[in-house]
Each structure stands twice: as structure tokens, then as C-alpha cells.
Backbone as ProteinMPNN parsed JSONL, in Angstrom:
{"seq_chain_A": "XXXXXXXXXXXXXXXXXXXXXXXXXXXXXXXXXXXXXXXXXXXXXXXXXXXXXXXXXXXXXXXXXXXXXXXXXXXXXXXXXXXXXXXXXXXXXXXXXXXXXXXXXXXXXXXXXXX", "coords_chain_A": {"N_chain_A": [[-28.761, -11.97, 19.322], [-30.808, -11.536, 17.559], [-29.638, -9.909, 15.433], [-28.038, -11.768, 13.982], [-29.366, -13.345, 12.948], [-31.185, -11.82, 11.146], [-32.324, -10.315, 8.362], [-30.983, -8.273, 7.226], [-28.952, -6.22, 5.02], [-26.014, -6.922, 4.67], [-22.812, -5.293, 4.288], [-19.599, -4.905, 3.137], [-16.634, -3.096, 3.767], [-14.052, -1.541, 2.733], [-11.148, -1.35, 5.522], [-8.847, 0.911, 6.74], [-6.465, 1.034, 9.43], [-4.57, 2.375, 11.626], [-2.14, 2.4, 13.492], [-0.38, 4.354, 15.234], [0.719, 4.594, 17.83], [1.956, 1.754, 18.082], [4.108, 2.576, 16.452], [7.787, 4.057, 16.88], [9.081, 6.384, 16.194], [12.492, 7.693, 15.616], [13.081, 9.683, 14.176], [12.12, 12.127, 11.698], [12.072, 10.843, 9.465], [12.627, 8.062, 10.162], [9.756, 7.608, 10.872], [8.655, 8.308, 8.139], [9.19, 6.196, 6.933], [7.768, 4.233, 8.104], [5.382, 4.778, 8.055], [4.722, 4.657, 5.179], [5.277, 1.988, 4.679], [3.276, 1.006, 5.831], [0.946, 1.59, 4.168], [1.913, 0.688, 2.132], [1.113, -2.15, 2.795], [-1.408, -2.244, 3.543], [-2.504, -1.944, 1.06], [-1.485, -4.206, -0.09], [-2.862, -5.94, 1.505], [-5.598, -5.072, 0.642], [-5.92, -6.396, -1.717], [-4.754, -4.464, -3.522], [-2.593, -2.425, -6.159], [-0.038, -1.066, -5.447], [2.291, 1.241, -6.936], [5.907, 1.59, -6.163], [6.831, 5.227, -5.96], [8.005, 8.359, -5.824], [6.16, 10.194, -4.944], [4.51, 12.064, -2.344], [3.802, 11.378, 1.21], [1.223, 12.018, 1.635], [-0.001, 11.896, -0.824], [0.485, 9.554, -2.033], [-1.022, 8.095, 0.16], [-3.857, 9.272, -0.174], [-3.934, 7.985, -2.722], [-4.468, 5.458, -2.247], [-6.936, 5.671, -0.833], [-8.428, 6.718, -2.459], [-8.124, 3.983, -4.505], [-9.081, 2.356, -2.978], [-12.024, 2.711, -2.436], [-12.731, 2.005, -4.69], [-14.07, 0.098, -4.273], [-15.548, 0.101, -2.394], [-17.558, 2.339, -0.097], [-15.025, 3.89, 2.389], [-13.386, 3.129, 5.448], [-11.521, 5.003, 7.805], [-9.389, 4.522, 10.443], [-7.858, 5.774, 12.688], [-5.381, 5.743, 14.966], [-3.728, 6.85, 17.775], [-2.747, 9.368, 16.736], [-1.033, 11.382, 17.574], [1.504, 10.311, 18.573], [3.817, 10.568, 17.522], [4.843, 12.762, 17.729], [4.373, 12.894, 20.804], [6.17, 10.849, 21.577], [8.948, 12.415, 21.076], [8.918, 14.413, 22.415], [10.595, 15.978, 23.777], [13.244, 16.392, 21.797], [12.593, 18.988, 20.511], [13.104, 19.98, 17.648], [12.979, 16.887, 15.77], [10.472, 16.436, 17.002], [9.247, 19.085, 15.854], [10.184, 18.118, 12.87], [8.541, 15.353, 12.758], [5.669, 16.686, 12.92], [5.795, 17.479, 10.629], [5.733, 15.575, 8.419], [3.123, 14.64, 9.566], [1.514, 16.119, 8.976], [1.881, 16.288, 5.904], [1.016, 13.919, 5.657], [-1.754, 13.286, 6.706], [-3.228, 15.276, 4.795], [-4.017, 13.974, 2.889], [-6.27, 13.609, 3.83], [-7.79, 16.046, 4.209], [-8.675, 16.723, 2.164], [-11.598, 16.291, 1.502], [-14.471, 13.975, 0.819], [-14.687, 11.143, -0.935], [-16.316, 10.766, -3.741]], "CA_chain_A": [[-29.146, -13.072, 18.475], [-31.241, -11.05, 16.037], [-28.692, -9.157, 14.361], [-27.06, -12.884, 12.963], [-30.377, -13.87, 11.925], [-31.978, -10.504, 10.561], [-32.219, -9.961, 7.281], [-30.192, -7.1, 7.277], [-27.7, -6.834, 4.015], [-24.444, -6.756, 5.641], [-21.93, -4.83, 3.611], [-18.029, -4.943, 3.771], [-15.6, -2.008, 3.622], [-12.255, -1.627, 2.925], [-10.956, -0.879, 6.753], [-7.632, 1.445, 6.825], [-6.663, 0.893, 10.436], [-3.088, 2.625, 11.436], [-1.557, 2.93, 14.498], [0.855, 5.228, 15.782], [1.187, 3.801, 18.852], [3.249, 1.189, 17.43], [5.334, 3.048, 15.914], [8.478, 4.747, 17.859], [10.104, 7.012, 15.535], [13.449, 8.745, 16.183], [13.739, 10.804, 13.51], [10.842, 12.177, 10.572], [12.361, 9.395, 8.15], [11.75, 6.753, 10.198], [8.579, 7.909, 10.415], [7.814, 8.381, 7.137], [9.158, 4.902, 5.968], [6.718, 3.256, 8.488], [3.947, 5.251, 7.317], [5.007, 4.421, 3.737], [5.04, 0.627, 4.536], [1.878, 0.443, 6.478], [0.576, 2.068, 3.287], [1.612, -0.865, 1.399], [0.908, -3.214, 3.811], [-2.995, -1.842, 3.774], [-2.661, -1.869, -0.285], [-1.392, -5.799, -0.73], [-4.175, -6.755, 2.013], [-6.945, -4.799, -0.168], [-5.68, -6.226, -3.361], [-4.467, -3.048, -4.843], [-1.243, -2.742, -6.508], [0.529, 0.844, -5.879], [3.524, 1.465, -7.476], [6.728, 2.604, -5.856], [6.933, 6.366, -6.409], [8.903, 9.282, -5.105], [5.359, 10.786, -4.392], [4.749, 12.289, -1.107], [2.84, 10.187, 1.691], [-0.178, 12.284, 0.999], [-0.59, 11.808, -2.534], [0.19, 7.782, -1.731], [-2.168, 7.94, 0.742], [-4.734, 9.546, -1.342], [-4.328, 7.204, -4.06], [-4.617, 3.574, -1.317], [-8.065, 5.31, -0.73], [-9.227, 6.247, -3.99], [-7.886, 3.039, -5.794], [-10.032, 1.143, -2.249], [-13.091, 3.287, -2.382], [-13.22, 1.764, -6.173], [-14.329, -1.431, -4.18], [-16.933, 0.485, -0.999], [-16.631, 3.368, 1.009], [-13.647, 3.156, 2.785], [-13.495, 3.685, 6.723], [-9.903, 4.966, 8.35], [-9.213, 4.601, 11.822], [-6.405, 6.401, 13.449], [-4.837, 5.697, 16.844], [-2.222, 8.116, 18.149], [-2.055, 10.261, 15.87], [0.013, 12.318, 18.145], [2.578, 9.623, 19.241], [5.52, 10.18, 16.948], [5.258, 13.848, 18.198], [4.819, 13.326, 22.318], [7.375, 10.061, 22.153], [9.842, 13.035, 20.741], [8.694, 16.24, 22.661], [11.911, 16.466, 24.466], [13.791, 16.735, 20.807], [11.661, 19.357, 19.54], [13.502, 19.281, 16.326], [12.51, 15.636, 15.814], [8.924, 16.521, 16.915], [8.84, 19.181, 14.295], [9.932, 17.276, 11.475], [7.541, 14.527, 12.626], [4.604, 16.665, 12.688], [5.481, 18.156, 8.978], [5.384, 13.875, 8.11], [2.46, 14.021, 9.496], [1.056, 17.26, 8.197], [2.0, 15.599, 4.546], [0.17, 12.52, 5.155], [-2.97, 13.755, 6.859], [-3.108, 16.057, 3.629], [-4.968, 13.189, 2.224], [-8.133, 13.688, 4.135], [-8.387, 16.753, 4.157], [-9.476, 16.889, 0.841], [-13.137, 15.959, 1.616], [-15.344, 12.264, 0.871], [-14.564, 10.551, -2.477], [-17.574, 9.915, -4.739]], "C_chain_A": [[-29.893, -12.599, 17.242], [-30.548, -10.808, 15.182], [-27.58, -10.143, 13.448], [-27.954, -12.845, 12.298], [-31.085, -13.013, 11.172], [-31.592, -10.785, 8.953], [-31.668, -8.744, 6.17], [-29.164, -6.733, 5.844], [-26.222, -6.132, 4.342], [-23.455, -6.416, 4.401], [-20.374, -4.745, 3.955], [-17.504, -4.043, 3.333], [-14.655, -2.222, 3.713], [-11.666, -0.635, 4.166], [-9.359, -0.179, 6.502], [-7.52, 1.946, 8.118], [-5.184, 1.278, 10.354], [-2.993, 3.686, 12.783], [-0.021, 3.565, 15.134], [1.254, 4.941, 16.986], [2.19, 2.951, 18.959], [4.304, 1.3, 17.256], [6.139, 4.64, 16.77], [9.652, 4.837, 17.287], [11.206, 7.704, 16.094], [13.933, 9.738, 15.24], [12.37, 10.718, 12.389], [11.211, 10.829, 9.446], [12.27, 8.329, 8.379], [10.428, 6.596, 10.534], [7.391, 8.052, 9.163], [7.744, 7.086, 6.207], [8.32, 4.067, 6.82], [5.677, 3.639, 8.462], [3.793, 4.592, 5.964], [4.628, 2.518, 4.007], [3.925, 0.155, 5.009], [0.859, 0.293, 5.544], [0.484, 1.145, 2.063], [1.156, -1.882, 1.496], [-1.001, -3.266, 3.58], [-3.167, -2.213, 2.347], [-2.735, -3.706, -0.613], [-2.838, -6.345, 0.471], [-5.218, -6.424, 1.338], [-6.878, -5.259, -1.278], [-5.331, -5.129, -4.246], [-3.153, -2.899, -4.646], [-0.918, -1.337, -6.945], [1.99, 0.751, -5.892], [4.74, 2.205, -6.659], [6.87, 4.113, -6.613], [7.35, 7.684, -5.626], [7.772, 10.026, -4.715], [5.685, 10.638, -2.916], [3.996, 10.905, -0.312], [1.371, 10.823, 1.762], [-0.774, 11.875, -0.271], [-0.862, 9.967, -2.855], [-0.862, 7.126, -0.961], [-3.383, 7.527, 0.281], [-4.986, 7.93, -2.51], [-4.791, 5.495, -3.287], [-6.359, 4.079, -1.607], [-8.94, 5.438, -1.968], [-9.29, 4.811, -4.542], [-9.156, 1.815, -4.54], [-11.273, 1.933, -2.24], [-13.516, 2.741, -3.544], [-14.627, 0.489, -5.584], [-15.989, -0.864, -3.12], [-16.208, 1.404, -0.624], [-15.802, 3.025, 1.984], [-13.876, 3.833, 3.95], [-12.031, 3.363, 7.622], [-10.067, 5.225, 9.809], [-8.009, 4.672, 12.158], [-6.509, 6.3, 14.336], [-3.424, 6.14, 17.153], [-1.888, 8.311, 17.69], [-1.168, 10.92, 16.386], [1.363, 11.775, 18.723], [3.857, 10.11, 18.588], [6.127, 11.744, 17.456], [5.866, 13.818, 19.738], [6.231, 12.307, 22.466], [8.782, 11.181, 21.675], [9.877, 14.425, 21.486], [10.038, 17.065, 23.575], [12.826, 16.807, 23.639], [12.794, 18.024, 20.075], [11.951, 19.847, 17.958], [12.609, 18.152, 15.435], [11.229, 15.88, 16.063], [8.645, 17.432, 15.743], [8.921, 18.979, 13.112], [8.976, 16.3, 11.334], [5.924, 15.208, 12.273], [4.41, 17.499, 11.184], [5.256, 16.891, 8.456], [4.355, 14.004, 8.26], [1.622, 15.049, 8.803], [0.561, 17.059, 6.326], [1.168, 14.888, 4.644], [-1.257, 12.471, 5.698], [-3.497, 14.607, 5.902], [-4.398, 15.067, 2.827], [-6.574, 12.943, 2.172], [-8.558, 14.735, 4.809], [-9.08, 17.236, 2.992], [-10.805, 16.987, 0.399], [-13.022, 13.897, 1.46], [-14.768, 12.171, -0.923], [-16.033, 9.721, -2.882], [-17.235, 8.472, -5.332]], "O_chain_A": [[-29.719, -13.08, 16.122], [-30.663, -11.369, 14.093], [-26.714, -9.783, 12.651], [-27.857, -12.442, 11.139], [-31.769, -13.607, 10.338], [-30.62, -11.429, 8.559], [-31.838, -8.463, 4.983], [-28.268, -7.565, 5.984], [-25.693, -5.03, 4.189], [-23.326, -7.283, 3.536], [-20.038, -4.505, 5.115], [-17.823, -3.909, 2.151], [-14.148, -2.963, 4.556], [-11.643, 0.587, 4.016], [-8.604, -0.989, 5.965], [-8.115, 2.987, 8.396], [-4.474, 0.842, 9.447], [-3.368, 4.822, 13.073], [1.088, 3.072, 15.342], [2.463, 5.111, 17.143], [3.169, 3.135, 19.682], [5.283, 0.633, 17.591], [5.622, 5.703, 17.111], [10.696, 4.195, 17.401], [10.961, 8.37, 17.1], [14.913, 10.468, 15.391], [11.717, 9.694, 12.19], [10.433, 10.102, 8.828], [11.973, 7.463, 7.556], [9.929, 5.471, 10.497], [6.164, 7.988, 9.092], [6.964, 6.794, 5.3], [8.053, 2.995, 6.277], [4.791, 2.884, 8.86], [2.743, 4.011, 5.686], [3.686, 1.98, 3.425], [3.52, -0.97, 4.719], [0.007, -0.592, 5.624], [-0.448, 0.884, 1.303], [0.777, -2.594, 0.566], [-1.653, -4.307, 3.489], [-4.143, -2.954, 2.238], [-3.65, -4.327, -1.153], [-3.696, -7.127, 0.063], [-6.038, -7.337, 1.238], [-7.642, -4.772, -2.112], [-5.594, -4.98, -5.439], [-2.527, -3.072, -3.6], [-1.174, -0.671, -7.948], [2.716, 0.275, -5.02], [4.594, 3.414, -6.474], [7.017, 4.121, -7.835], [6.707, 7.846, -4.588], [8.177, 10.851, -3.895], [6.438, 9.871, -2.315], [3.697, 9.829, -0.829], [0.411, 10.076, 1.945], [-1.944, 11.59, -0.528], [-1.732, 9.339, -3.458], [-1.443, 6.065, -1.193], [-3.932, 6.428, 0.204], [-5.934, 7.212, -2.828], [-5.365, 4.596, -3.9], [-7.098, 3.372, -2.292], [-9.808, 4.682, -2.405], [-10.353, 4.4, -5.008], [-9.823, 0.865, -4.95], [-11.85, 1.167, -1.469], [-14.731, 2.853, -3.708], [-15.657, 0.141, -6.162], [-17.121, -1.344, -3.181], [-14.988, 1.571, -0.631], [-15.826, 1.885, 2.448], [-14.428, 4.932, 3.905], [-11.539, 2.298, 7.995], [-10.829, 6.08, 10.262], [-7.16, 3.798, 11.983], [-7.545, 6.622, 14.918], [-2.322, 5.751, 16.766], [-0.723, 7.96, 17.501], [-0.249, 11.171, 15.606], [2.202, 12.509, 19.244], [4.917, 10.009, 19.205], [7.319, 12.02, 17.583], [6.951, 14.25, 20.126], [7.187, 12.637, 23.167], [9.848, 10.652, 21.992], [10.659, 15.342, 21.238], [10.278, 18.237, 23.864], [13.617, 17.587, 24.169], [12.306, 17.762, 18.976], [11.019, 20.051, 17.18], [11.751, 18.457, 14.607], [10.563, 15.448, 15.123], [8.023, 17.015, 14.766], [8.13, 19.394, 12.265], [8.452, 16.111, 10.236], [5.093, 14.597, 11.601], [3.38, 17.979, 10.711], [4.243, 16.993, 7.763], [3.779, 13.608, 7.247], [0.951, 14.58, 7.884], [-0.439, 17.417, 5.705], [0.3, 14.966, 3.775], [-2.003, 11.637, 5.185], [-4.665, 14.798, 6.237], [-5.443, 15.487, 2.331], [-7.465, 12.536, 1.427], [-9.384, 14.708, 5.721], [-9.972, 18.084, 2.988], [-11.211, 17.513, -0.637], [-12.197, 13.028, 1.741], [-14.566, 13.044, -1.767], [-16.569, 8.666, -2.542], [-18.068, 7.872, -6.011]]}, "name": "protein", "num_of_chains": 1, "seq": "XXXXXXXXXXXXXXXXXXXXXXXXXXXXXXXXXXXXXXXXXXXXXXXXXXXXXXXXXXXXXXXXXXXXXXXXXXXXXXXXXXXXXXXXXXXXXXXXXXXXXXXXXXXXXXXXXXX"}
């Protein structure tokens, strides 16, 4: 009951929430187009307007959180990251193209924190 009434100043973040779980790729491309759309999907809910572009899904990435960090620090939550690999580990083909997809699009935060 305190923590409604406190006087606390409650701040909002732009949440980038993306589950792999969900998603049950059979090949790196459909992998990378439901990365790619989640990507948009996260962009039209934050208000930010990213341009189709033959960029990778790192660099698209990158740019969702820069262009939402404009607004608050931005806080990403990943869930199974490893799914598109184990639902494939019997193709291991198919698992290693998925984990160069994901290799690309985790690329984005490894970069460090954005000022």
C-alpha cells in the first residue's frame, strides 16, 4: 500500500520485450524476418518511425534503441534466446545459420550503454 501512495517519482521506460520462445523458426530467414518484424512491431508501439532498409538486424536493432533511449533509458528483456537454435539442434545446418541471425542481432548490445 505504500508504494501507490509514496511520493516516489515513478518514471517510464521504453520496455523492448522479445521472445524467442514464440518463435519456431525452420530456417535462419524465417528467423530473421520475425526478428525484423518484432523490431517494427516494438518501433510503431514506441512511436518511432524506422525505415525499411537492407541494413542488418544489428544495425536495425541498434537504431530501435538509440532512436527509444531518445525518450528514457531503455530496458530489453530477452526470453529464449537459445530457442531458434535447440528447436533446430537436430538440423545443425539450420542451427548454425540461426545462431549467425542471432550473432548479427545480439551485435547490437554488445556495443556497451547509450548516453
Amino acid at each position: 500500500q505504500y508504494i501507490g501512495s509514496s511520493d516516489y517519482n515513478w518514471e517510464e521506460y521504453p520496455v523492448v520485450f522479445i521472445s524467442f520462445a514464440t518463435m519456431a523458426p525452420k530456417s535462419a530467414e524465417t528467423l530473421r524476418h520475425a526478428l525484423e518484424e518484432t523490431i517494427y512491431d516494438v518501433a510503431q508501439r514506441g512511436g518511432i518511425s524506422l525505415k525499411p532498409s537492407s541494413a542488418t538486424l544489428g544495425t536495425l536493432f541498434k537504431a530501435l534503441i538509440l532512436a527509444l533511449a531518445k525518450k528514457n533509458k531503455v530496458v530489453i528483456l530477452i526470453d529464449e534466446y537459445d530457442a531458434a537454435i535447440l528447436k533446430n539442434i537436430e538440423n545443425t545446418d539450420v542451427a548454425n545459420e540461426c545462431r549467425e541471425v542471432l550473432s548479427d542481432f545480439f551485435s547490437a548490445l554488445k556495443d556497451g550503454t547509450v548516453d
